[in-house]
Structure formats: C-alpha cells, structure tokens
C-alpha positions in Angstrom: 111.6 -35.1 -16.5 111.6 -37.0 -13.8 108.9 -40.4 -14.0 107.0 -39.7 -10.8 105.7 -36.3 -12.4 104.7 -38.4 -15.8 102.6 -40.2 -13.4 101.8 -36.7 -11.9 100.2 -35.6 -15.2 98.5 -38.5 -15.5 97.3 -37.9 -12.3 95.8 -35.0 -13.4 94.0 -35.5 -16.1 91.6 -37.3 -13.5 90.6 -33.7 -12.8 91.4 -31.6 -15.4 90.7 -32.4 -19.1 90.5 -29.5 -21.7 89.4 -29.1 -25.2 92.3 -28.1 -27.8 92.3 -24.4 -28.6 94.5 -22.9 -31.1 94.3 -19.0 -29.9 97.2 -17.9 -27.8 95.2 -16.1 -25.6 93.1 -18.9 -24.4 96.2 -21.0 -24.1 97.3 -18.5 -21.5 93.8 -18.6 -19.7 94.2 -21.7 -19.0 94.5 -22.1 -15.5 93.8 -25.3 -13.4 94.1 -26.0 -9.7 97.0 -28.0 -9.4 97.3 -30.8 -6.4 98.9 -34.2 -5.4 96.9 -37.5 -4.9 94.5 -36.1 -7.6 92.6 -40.0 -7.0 91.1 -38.4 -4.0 89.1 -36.4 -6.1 87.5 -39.1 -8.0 84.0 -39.8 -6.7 83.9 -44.1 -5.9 80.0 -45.0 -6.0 77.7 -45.2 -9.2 75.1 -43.5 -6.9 76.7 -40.1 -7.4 78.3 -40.6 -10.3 74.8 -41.1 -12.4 73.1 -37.8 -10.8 76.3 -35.4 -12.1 78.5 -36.4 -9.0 76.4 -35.0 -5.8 76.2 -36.2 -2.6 76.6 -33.4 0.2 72.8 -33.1 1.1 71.0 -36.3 -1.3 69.2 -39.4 1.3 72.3 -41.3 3.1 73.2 -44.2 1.7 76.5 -46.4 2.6 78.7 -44.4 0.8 78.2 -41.3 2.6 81.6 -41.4 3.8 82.5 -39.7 0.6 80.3 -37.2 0.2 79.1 -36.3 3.6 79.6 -38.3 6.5 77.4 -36.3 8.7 74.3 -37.8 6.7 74.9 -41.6 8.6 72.7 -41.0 11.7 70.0 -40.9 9.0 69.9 -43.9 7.5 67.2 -46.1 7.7 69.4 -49.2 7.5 71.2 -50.3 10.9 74.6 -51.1 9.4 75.8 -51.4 5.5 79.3 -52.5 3.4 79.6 -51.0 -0.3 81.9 -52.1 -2.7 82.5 -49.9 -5.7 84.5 -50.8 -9.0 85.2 -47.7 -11.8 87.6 -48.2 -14.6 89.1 -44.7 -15.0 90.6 -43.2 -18.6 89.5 -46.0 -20.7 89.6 -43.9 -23.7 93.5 -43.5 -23.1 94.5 -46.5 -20.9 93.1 -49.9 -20.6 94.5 -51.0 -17.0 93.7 -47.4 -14.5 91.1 -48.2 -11.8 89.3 -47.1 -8.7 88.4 -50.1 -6.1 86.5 -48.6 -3.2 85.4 -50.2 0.3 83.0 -48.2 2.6 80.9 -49.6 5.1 78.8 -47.9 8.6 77.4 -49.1 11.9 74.8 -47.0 13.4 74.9 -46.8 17.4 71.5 -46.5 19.3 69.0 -43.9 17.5 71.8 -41.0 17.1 75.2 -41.7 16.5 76.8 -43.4 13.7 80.6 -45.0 13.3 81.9 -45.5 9.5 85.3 -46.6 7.7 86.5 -46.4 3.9 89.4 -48.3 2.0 90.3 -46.9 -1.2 92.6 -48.4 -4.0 93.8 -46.3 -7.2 95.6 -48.3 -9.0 97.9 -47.1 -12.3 98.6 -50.2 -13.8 102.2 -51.0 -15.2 104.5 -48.2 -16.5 107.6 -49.0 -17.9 110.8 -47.2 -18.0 112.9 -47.4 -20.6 116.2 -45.6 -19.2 115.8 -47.4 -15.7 116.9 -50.9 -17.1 113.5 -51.6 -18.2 112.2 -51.3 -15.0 108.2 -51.7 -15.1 106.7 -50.3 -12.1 103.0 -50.5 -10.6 102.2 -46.9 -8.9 99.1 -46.5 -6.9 97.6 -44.2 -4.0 95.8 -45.2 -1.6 93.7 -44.1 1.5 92.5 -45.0 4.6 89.8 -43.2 6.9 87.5 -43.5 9.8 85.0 -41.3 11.7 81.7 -40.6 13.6 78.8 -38.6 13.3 76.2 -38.1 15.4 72.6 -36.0 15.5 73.0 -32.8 17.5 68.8 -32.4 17.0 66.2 -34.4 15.4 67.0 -32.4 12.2 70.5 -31.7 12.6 73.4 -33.7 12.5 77.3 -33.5 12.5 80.3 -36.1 11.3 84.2 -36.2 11.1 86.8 -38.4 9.3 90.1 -39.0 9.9 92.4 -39.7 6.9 95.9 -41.5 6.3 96.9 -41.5 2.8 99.7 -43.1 0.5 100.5 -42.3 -2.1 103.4 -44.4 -4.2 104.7 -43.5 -7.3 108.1 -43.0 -7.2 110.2 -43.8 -10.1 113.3 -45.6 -8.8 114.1 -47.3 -5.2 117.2 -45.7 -4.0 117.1 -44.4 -0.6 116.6 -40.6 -1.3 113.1 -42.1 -2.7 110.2 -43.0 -1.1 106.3 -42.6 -1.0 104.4 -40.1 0.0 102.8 -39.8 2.9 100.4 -37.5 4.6 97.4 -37.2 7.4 93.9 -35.5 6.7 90.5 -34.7 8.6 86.9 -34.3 7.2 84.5 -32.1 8.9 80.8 -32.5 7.7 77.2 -31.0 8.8 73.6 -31.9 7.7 70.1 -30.6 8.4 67.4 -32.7 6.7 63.9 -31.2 7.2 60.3 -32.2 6.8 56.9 -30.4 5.8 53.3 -30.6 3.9 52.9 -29.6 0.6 49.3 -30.6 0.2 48.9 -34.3 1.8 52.2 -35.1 0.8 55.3 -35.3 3.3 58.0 -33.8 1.2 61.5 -33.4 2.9 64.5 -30.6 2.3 68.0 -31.3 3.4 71.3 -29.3 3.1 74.9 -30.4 3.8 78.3 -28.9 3.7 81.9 -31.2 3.6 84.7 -30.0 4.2 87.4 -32.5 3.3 91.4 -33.5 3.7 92.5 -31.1 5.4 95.9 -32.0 6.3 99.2 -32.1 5.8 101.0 -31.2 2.9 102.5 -34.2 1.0 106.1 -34.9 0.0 107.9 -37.7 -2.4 112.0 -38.8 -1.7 114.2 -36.4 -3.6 112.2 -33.1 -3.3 112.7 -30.5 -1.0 109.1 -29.2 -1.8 105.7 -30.6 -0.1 102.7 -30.6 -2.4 99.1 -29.8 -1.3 96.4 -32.4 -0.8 92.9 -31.8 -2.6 91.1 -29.7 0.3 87.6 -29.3 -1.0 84.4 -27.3 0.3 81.4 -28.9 -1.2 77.9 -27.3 -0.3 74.4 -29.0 -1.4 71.0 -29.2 -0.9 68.5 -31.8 -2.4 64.5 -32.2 -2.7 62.6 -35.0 -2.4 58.9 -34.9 -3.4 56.5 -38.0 -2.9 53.8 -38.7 -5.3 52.2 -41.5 -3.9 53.1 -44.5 -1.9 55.2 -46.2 -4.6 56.5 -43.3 -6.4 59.1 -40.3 -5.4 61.0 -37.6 -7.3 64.6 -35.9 -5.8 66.8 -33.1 -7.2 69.6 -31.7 -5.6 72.8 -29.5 -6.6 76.2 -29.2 -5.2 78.7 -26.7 -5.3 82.3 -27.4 -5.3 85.4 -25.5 -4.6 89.2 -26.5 -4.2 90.6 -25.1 -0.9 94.0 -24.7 -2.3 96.3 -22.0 -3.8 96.5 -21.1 -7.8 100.3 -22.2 -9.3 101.4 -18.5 -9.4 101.9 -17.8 -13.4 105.3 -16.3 -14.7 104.3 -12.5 -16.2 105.7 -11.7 -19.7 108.2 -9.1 -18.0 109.3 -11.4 -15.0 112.7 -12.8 -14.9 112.7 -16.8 -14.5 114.9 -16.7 -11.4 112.4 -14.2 -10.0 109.3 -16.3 -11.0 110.9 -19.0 -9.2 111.6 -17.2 -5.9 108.2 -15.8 -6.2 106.7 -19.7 -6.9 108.7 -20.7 -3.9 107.3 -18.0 -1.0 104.3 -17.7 -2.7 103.0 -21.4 -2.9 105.5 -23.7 -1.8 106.4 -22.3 1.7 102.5 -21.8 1.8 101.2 -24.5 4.5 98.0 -26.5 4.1 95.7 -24.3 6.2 97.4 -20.8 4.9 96.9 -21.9 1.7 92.8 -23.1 2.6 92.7 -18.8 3.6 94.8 -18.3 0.3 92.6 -20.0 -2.1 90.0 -17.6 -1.7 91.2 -14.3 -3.5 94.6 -15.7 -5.1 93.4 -16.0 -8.7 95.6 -14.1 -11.4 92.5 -12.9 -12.9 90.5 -11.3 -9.7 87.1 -12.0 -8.8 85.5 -13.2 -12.2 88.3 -16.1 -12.1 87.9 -16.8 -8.2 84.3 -17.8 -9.3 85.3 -19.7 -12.0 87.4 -22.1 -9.9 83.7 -23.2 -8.4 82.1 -26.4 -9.8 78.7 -27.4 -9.9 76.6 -30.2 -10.3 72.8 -30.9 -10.6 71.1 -34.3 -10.3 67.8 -36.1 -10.2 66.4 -39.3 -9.3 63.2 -41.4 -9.7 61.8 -43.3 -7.6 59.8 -46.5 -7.4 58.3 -48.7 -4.9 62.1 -48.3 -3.3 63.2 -50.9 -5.6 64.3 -49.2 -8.7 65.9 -46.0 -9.5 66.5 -43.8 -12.2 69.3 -41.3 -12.3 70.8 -38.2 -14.3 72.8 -35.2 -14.0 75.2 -32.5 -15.3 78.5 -31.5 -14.3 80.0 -28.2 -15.1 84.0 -26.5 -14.5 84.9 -23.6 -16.4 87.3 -24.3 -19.4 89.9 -22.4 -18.2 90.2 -24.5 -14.9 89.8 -28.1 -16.4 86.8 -28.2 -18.7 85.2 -31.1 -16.8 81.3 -30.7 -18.7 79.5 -33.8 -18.9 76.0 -34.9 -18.8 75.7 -38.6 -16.6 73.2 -41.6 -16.4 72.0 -44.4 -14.7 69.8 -46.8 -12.9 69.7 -48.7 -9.4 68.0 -52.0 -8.2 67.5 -52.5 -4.0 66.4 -55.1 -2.2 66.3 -56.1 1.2 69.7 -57.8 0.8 71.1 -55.9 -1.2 71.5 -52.5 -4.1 73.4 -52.2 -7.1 74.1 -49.1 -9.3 75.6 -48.4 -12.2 76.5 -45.1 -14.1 77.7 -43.7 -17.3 79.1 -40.6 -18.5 78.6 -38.2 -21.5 81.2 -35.4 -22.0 80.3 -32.5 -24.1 83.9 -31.4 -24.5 85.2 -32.5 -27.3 88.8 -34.1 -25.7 87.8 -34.8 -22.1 89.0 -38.4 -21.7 86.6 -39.1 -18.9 84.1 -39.5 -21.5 82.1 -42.7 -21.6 83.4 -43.6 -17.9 81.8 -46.2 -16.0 80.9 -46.8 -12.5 79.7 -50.2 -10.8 78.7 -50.2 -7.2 77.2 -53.2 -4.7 76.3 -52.7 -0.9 74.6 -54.9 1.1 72.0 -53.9 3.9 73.1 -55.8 6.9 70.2 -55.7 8.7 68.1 -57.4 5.8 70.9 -59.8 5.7 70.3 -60.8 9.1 66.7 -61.2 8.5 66.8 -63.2 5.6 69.6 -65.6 7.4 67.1 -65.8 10.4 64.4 -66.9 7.9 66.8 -69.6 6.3 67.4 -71.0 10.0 64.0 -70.9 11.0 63.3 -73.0 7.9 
C-alpha cells in the first residue's frame, strides 16, 4: 500500500472513529463517507468546539469564516484577528495539529470582507522501504470572501478557497501535491422580538461549503472528492437581565458527496471495479453534490443516517465570561463520532480567549479528550486602548 493512503487513513480517522464490534453483520454496516483533505472538516476555534461543534446561526464572532461567513455584517466589533491552536489525536499521536488564522474587516454599516489561513500539520512519518526517508505531510488552505446584509435582518456571504494538500510519499516527477479550488456560499437571518420586557433574538443560517474541484495526487489517474458539506442551524438567545444571557442552538450536518459504492456478495471483483469507476470516480464534484442525496446502499433509513447533528448552549455574563456545552452525534455505521464537549471563555475589550474539551461516549473514538485553544483580539478596543496609552 502505497504511503500517501497510510496518511489517507490517518486522515480519516479525523472524521470517522468507530467502536469495535465483533458481529459480521455490523461489520458490513459499516459505511462512512469517504473524502480527501479530511482536515477541512475539523472545526479550528474553541468557541464551537465547547457547544458540540455549531456555528451556522450562533452570534458572529471572528471565526465566522468557518462556520458561516454570512454572519460578519453582524458583528458588533469593527474588525477582529483569531488565532486558534488544537492538538488533534493525542490519544494515538503526540505531534498532529490544527493552527488556524481568521481575521474580518467590516465596511460601512453593511458589508463585511474576511480571510482564513489554515495549517494541518502530520508531524514526521518515516518510511522504512524509501531509504529511511522521514517525511512531514500537511494540508493546507487558503480562503477569502465577502458578505454583505441584503435587509436589516438578512444577510448573505461567499468564500473562495485554494487548498493543498501534500502528502505524497516519494519525490519523483510522477508525484506531486494535490491541488484543488473551492467556493462557500452562506445565508443568515437574525431576528428580534419581546417576550415579556425582554429583547430575545432568533437567527438561522445555512453554509454551504467547498464546493470545488475534485482533487488529485501524482501517480493516480483517479481525482478524489473534497468535503462538500451542507450545514443548517438556528440558535436562541434569551436575556435575563442586564448582565446575564442564555443561548441554545443546533446544527444539522450533511456531506454533499457520493457513498464508496460496496462490492455485493455475488459481484465479480473486476465488475465491482468498473462499477466503482463510473459510478464514483467519473462522478464530478457537483454530480456527485445531486448524487449524495439518494445513493446510500441501504435506502432512505441510511440516507438519514449520513446527517449529523449537534446541540449547544452557552451562558452568559456581564459579556465577560462564558460558559459552554454541547453534544455531538453521527450514526455508528457512518463514523460513530458521539461526544459530549465543554468549556469556558473570558472577553475583554482587547481581547477573548476560549478553550474546549471533549468527552466521547464511544468507547474507541480517538478524538476523545481533544482540546481546543483559541485568542482573537478586538481591533477596535485595541485602538482605543492605544489611544488611551498616547493620550497619557
């Protein structure tokens, strides 16, 4: 097996994590989506990743970019940088790591410009039958956009997306990194009304990210897909007084791309392989977006189970400190991801931090006990406080 799909499967596990079941039958449920550049699943900001990993319709913040870029024209602050730090699979690897960079400038009252740098790095694999080569594969990607409010309520946002991804296993000329192009279109409604005296707010959002290209590595005659997601969400925000508040919100998440076909007990392997061919591999990127939708071996009942969902909840106080929490759920047979997350956030004028923790309830999902650091800095209080040290 060639090293760049070791790396693959490592990849995957990002994703996809699954408790060890003896029966043969549930071994033959098991059914993942499969993609490339799995990192780009991998949510980058503590925020998020303490209230279950949602963000399509929660308050905009600086990473936005992420979850819904549409939410930027929003914000309260004028501009903000983030800078997130998660060690990934530390209960298998000590040296796998997401390093994100996100930042946002509003424009007058209604339009928004924002930018992301992310870095997923792999850390050092050696190979023992290419001279005791040690390699460093990452992926990495790139992205821009603008949003801007359509209505006082209403709001839209794009992203555009290059991404590399390099983990090839030798350096001859027939290999080479992987390469491909993406687009993000997003949408956001955030709504107001009295309950009581109170001034409670409603918001829903919709993402719908990398689509693109299909991706390729030197070597292979066969492009993979990119992680096309939908994610829908809404969230709820309820003010109890002037120093305290109360959110909950839910996402739905589902993979825009096609189900690895699965070989039937009567099929012949060279006809599995021409079928695996027309059926997924000469599939392009937006066929397969159409595809995903009623491919699954198993019908309906398994369509339904390739949809994810997360609830989270967050506290509240004087807009200084926050407490977070949240549940994830994916079906077993399509990764197993179930894990209950935590966490807490401080903000000041200057700047926030956040940080998150995670608590699987599968027995085997490595992604247990993950945690996520994240910094921004308000821009606007920076420039204030620098205009108080110079009037000084």
């Amino acid at each position: 097996m060639k090293a760049h799909r070791i790396i693959r499967i490592l990849l995957l596990l990002t994703v996809c994590s699954t408790e060890v079941v003896l029966a043969q039958d549930k071994q033959n449920m098991f059914n993942p989506v499969n993609t490339s550049v799995t990192s780009l699943a991998i949510a980058p900001d503590a925020r998020a990743g303490a209230m279950g990993d949602i963000g399509a319709a929660t308050e905009a913040d600086v990473y936005s970019q992420y979850w819904n870029p549409a939410k930027y024209p929003f914000n309260i602050a004028r501009a903000g940088v983030g800078i997130s730090y998660t060690p990934w699979l530390r209960k298998l690897v000590n040296d796998i790591n997401l390093a994100n960079l996100t930042g946002f400038y509003r424009i007058g009252d209604y339009s928004a410009v924002h930018a992301s740098l992310r870095y997923f790095s792999l850390g050092e694999v050696y190979l023992a039958d290419m001279e005791d080569m040690t390699i460093k594969p990452y992926e990495m990607a790139i992205d821009a956009g603008y949003s801007r409010m359509l209505s006082e309520t209403f709001s839209m946002g794009v992203n555009l997306r290059f991404i590399l991804s390099d983990i090839k296993y030798d350096y001859t000329a027939e290999s080479s990194a992987g390469k491909a192009f993406s687009a993000d279109i997003a949408m956001y409604r955030l709504g107001y009304f009295m309950a009581g005296n109170r001034e409670c707010s409603f918001g829903w959002g919709i993402n719908i990210s990398n689509i693109g290209s299909k991706i390729s590595y030197g070597g292979s005659d066969n492009s993979e897909f990119i992680p096309t997601n939908l994610r829908i969400g809404c969230n709820f925000t309820i003010p109890f007084n002037e120093y305290n508040k109360f959110s909950i919100g839910a996402d739905m998440n589902k993979m825009l791309v096609p189900t690895y076909p699965k070989q039937n007990e009567d099929e012949a392997d060279e006809d599995y392989e021409e079928r695996v061919q027309k059926d997924y591999y000469d599939v392009s990127s937006i066929a397969g977006i159409f595809k995903s939708f009623g491919d699954a071996p198993n019908g309906f009942k398994e369509e339904m189970q390739e949809i994810q969902w997360s609830l989270g909840a967050e506290y509240t106080y004087n807009d200084r400190f926050m407490l977070r929490a949240g549940y994830h759920h994916e079906a077993e047979n399509k990764g197993n991801r179930k894990y209950f997350t935590v966490g807490a956030g401080f903000h000041m004028s200057v700047f926030s931090i956040d940080a998150s923790y995670v608590f699987s309830t599968a027995q085997t999902n490595p992604l247990d006990q993950t945690m996520r650091f994240s910094l921004g800095f308000d821009l606007d209080g920076m420039r204030d406080l620098f205009g108080k040290m110079r009037r000084r």
